[in-house]
N, CA, C and O atoms as a Maestro MAE file, in Angstrom:
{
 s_m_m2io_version
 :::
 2.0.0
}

f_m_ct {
 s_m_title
 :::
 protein
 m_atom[216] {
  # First column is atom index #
  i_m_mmod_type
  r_m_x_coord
  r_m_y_coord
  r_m_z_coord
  i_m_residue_number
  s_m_chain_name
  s_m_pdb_residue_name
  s_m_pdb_atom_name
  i_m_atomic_number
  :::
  1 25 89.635 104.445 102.729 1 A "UNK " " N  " 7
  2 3 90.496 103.431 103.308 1 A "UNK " " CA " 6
  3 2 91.822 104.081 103.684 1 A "UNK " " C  " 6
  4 15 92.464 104.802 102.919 1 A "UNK " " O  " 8
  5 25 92.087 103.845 104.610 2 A "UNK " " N  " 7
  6 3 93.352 104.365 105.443 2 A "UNK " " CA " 6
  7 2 94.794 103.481 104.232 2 A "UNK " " C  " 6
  8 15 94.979 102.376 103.722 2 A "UNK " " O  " 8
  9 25 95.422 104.700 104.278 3 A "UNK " " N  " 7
  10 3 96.628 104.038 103.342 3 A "UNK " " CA " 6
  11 2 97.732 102.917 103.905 3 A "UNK " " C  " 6
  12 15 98.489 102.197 103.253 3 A "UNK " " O  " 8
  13 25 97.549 103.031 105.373 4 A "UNK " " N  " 7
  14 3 98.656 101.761 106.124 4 A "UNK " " CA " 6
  15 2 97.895 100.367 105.240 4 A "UNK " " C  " 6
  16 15 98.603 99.496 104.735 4 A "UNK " " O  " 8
  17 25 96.407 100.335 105.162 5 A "UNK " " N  " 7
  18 3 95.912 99.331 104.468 5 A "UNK " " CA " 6
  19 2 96.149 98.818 103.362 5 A "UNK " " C  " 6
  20 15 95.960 97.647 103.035 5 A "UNK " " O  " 8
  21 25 96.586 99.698 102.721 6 A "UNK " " N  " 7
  22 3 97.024 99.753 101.109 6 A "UNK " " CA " 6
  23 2 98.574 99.324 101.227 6 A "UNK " " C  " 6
  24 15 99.127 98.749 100.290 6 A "UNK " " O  " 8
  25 25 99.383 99.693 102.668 7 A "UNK " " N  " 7
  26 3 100.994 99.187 102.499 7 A "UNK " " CA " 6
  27 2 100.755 97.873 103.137 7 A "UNK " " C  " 6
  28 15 101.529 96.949 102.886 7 A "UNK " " O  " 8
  29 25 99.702 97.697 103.980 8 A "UNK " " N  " 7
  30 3 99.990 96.183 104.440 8 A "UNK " " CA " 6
  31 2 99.290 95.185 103.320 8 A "UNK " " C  " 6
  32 15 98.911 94.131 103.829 8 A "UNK " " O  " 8
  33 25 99.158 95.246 102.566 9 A "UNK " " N  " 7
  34 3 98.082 94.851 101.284 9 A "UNK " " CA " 6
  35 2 99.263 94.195 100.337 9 A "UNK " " C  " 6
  36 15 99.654 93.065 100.047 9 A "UNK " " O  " 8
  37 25 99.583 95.474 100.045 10 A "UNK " " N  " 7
  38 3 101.479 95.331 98.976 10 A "UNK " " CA " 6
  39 2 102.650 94.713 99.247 10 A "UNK " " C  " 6
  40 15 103.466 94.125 98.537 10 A "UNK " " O  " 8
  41 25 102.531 95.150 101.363 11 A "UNK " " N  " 7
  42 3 103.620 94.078 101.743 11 A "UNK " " CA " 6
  43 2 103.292 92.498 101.767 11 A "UNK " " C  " 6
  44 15 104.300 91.821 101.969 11 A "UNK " " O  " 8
  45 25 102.315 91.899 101.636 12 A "UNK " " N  " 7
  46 3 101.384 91.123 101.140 12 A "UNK " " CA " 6
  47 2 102.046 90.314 100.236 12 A "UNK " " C  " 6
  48 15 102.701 89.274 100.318 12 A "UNK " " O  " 8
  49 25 101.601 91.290 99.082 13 A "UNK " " N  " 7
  50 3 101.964 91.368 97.372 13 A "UNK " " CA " 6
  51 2 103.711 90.688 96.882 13 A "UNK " " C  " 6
  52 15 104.246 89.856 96.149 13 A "UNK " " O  " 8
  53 25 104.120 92.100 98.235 14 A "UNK " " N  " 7
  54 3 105.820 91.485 97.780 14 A "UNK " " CA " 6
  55 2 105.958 90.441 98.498 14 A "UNK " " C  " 6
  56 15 106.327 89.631 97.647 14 A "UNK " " O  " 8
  57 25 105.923 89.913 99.427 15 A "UNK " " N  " 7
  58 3 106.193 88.831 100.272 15 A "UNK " " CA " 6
  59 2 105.742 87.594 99.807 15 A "UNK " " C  " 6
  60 15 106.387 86.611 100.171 15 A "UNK " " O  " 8
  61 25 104.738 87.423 99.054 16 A "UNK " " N  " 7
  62 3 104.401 86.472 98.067 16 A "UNK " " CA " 6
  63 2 104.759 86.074 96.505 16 A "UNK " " C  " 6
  64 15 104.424 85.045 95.919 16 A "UNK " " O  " 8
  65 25 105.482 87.104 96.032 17 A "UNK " " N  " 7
  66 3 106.285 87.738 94.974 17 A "UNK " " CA " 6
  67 2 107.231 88.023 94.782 17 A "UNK " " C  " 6
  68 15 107.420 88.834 93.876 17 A "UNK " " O  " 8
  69 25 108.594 87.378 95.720 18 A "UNK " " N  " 7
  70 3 110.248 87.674 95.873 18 A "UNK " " CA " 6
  71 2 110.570 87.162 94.837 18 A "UNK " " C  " 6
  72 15 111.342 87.873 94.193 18 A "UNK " " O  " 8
  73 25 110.195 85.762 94.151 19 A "UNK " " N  " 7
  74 3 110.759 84.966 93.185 19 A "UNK " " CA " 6
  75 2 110.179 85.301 91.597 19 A "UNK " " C  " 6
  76 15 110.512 84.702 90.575 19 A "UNK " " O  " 8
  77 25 109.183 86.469 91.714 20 A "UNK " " N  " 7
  78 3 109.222 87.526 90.486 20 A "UNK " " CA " 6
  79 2 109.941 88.872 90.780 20 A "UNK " " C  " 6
  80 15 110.390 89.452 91.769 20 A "UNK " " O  " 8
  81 25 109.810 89.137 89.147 21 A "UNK " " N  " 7
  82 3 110.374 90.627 88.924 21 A "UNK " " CA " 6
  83 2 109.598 91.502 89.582 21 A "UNK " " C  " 6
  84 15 108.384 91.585 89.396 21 A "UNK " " O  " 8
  85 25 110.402 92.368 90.577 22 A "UNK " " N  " 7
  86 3 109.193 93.090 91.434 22 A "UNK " " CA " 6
  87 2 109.739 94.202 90.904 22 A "UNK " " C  " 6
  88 15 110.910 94.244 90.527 22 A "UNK " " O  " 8
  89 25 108.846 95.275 90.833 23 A "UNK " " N  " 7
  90 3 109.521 96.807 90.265 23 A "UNK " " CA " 6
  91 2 107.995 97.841 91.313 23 A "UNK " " C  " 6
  92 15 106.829 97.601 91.625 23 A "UNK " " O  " 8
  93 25 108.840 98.826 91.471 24 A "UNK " " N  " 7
  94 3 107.973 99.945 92.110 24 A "UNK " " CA " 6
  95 2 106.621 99.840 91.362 24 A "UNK " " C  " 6
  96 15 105.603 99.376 91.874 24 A "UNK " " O  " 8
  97 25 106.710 100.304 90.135 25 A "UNK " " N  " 7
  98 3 105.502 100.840 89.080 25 A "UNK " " CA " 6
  99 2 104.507 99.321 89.279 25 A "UNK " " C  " 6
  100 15 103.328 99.524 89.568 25 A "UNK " " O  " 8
  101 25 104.898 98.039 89.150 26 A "UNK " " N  " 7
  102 3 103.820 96.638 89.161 26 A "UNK " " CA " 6
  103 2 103.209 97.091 90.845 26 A "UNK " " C  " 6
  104 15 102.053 97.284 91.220 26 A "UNK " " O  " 8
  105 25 104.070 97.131 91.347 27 A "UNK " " N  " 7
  106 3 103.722 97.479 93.138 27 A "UNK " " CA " 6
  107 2 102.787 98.481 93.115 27 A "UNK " " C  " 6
  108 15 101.622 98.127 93.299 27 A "UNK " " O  " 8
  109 25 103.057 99.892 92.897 28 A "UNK " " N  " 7
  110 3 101.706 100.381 92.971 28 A "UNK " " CA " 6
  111 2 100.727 100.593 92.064 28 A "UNK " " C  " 6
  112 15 99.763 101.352 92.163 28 A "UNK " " O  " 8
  113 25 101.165 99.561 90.782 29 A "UNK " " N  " 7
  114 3 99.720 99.653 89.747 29 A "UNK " " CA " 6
  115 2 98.995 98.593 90.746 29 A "UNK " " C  " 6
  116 15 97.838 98.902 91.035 29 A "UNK " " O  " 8
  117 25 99.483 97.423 91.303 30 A "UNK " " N  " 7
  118 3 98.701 96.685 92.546 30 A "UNK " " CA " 6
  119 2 97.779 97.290 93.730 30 A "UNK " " C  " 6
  120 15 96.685 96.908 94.146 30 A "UNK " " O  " 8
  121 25 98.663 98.445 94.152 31 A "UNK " " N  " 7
  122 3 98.042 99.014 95.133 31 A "UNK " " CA " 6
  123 2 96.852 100.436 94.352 31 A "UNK " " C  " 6
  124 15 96.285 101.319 94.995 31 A "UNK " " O  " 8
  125 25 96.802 100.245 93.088 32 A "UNK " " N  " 7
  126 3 95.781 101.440 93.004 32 A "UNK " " CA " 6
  127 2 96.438 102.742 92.583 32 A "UNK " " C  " 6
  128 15 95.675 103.592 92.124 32 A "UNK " " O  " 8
  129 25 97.914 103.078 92.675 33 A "UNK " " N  " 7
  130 3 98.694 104.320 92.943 33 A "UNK " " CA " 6
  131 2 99.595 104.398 91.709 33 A "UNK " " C  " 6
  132 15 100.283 103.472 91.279 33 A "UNK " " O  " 8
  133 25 99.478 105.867 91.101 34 A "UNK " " N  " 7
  134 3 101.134 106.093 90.115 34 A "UNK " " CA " 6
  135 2 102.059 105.648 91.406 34 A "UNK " " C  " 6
  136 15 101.684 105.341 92.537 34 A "UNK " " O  " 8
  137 25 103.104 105.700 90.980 35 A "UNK " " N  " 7
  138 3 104.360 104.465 91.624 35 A "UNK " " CA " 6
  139 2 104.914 106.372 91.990 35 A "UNK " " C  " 6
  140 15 105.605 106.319 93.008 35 A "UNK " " O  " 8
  141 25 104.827 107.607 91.578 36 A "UNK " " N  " 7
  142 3 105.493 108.147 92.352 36 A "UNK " " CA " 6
  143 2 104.573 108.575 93.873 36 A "UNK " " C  " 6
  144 15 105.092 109.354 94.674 36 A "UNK " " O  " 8
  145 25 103.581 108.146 94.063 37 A "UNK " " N  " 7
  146 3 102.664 108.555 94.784 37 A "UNK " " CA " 6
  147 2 102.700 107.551 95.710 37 A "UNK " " C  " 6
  148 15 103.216 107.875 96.780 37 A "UNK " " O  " 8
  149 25 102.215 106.172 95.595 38 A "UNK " " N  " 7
  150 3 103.136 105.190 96.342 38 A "UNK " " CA " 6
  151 2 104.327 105.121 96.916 38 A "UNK " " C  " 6
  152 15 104.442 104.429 97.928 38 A "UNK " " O  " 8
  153 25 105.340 105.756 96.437 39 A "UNK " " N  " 7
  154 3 106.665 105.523 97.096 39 A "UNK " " CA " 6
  155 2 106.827 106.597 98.301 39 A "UNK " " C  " 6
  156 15 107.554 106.506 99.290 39 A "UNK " " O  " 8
  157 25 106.036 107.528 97.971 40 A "UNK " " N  " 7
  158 3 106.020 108.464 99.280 40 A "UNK " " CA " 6
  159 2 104.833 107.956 100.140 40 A "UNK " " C  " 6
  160 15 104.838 108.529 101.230 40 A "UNK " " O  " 8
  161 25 104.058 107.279 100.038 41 A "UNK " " N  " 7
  162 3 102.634 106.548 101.201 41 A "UNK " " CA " 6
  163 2 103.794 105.558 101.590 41 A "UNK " " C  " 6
  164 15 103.931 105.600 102.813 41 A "UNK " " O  " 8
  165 25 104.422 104.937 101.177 42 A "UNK " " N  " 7
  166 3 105.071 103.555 101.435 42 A "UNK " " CA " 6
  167 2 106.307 103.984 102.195 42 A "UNK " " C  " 6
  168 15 106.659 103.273 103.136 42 A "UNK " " O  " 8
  169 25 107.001 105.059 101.897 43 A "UNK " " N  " 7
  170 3 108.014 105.468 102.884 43 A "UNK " " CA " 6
  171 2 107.427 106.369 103.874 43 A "UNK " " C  " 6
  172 15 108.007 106.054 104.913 43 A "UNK " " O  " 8
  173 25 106.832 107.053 104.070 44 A "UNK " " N  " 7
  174 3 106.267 107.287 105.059 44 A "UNK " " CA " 6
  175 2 105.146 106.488 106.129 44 A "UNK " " C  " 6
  176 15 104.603 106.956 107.130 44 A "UNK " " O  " 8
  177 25 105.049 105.465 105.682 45 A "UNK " " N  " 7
  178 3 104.273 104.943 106.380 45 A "UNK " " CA " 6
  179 2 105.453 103.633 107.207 45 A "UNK " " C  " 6
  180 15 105.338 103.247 108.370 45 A "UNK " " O  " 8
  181 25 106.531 103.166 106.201 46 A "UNK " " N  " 7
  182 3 107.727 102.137 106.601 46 A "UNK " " CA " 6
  183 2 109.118 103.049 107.154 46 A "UNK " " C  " 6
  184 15 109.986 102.653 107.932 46 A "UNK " " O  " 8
  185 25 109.034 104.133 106.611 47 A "UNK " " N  " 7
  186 3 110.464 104.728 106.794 47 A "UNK " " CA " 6
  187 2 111.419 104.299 106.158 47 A "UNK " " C  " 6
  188 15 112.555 104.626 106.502 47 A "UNK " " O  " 8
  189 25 111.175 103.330 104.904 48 A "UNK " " N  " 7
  190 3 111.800 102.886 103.972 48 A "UNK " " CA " 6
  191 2 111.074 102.456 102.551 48 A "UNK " " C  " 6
  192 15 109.934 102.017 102.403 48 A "UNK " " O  " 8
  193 25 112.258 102.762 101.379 49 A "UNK " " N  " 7
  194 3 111.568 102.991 100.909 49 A "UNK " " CA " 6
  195 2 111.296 101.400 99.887 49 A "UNK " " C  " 6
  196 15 112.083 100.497 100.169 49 A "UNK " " O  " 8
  197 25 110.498 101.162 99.040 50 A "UNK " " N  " 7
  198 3 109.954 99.993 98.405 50 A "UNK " " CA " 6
  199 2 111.264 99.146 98.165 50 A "UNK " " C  " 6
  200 15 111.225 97.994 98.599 50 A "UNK " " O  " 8
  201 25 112.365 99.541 97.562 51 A "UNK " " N  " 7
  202 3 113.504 98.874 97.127 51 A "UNK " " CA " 6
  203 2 114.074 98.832 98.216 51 A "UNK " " C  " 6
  204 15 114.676 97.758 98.204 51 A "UNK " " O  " 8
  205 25 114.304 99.444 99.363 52 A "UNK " " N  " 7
  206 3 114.902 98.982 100.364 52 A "UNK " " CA " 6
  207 2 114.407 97.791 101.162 52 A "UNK " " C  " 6
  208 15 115.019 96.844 101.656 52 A "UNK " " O  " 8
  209 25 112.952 98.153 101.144 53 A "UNK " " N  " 7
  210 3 112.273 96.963 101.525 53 A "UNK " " CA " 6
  211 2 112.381 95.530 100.890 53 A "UNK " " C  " 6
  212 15 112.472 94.592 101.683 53 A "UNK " " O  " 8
  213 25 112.381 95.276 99.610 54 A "UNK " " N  " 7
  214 3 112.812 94.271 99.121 54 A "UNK " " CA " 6
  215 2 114.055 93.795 99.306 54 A "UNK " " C  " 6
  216 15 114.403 92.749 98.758 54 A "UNK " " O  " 8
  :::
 }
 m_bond[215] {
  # First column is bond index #
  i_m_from
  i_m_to
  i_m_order
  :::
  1 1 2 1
  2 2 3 1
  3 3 4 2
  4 3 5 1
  5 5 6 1
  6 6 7 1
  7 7 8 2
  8 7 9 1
  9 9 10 1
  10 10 11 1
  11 11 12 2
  12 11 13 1
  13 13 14 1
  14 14 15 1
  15 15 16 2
  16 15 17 1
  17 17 18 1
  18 18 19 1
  19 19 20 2
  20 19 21 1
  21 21 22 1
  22 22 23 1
  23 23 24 2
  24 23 25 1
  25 25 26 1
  26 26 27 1
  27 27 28 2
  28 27 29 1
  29 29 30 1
  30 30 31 1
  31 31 32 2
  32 31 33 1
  33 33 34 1
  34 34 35 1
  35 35 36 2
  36 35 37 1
  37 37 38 1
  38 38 39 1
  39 39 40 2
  40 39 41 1
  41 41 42 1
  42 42 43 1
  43 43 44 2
  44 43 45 1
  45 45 46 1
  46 46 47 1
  47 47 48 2
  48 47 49 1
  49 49 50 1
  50 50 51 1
  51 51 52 2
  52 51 53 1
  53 53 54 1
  54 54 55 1
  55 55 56 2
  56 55 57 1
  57 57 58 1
  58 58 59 1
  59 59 60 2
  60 59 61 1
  61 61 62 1
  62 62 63 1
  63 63 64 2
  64 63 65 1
  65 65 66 1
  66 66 67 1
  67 67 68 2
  68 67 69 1
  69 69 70 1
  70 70 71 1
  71 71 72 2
  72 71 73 1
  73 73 74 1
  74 74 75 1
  75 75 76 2
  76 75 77 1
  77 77 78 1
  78 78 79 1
  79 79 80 2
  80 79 81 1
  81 81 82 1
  82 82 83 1
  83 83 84 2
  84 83 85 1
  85 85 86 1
  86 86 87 1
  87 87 88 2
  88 87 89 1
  89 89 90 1
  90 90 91 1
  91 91 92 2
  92 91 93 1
  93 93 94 1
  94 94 95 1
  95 95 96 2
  96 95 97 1
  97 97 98 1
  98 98 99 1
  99 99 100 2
  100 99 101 1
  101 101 102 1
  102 102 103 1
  103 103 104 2
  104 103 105 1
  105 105 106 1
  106 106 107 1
  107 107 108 2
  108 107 109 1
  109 109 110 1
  110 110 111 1
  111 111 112 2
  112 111 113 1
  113 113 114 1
  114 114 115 1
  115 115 116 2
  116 115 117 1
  117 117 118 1
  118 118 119 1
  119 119 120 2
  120 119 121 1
  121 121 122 1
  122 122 123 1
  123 123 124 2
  124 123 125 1
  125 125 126 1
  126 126 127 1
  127 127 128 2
  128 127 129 1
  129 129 130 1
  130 130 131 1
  131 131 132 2
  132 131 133 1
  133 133 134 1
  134 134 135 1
  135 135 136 2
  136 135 137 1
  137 137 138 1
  138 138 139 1
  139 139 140 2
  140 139 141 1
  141 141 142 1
  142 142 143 1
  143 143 144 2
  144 143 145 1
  145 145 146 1
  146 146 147 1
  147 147 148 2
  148 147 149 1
  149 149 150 1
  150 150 151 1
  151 151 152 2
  152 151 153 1
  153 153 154 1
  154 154 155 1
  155 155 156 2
  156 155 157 1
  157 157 158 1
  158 158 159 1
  159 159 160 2
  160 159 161 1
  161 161 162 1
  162 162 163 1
  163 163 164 2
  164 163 165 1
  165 165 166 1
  166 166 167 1
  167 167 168 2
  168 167 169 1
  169 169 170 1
  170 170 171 1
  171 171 172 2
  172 171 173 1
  173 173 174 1
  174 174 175 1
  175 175 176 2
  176 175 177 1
  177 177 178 1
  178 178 179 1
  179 179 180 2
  180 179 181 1
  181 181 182 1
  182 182 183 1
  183 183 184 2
  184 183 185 1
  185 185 186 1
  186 186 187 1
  187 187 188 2
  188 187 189 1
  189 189 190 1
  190 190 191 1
  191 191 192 2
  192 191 193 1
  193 193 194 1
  194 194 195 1
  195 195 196 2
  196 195 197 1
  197 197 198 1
  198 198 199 1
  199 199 200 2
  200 199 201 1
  201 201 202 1
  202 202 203 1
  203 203 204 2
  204 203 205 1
  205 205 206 1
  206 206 207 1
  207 207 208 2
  208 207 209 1
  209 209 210 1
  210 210 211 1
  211 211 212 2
  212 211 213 1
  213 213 214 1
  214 214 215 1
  215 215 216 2
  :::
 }
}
């Protein structure tokens, strides 16, 4: 599975999830990923990174 799938999946996740505690590590235990491995698929794929995005 192509990883844009996995960020449009999470952006998903957060966008349904503003009014919880969102943290990197819940984000990519969601997406399947250690959270430092995620944050580089997720900024490279947004050009920003998870907390900016929120």
């Amino acid at each position: 599975m192509k990883k844009a799938i996995y960020v449009k999946k999470t952006i998903e996740y957060i966008e349904n999830s503003l009014q919880d505690q969102l943290s990197l590590e819940n984000i990519a235990r969601f997406a399947g990923f250690s959270k430092f491995h995620y944050h580089r698929i997720f900024q490279k794929e947004l050009g920003v990174t998870v907390s900016e995005y929120i």
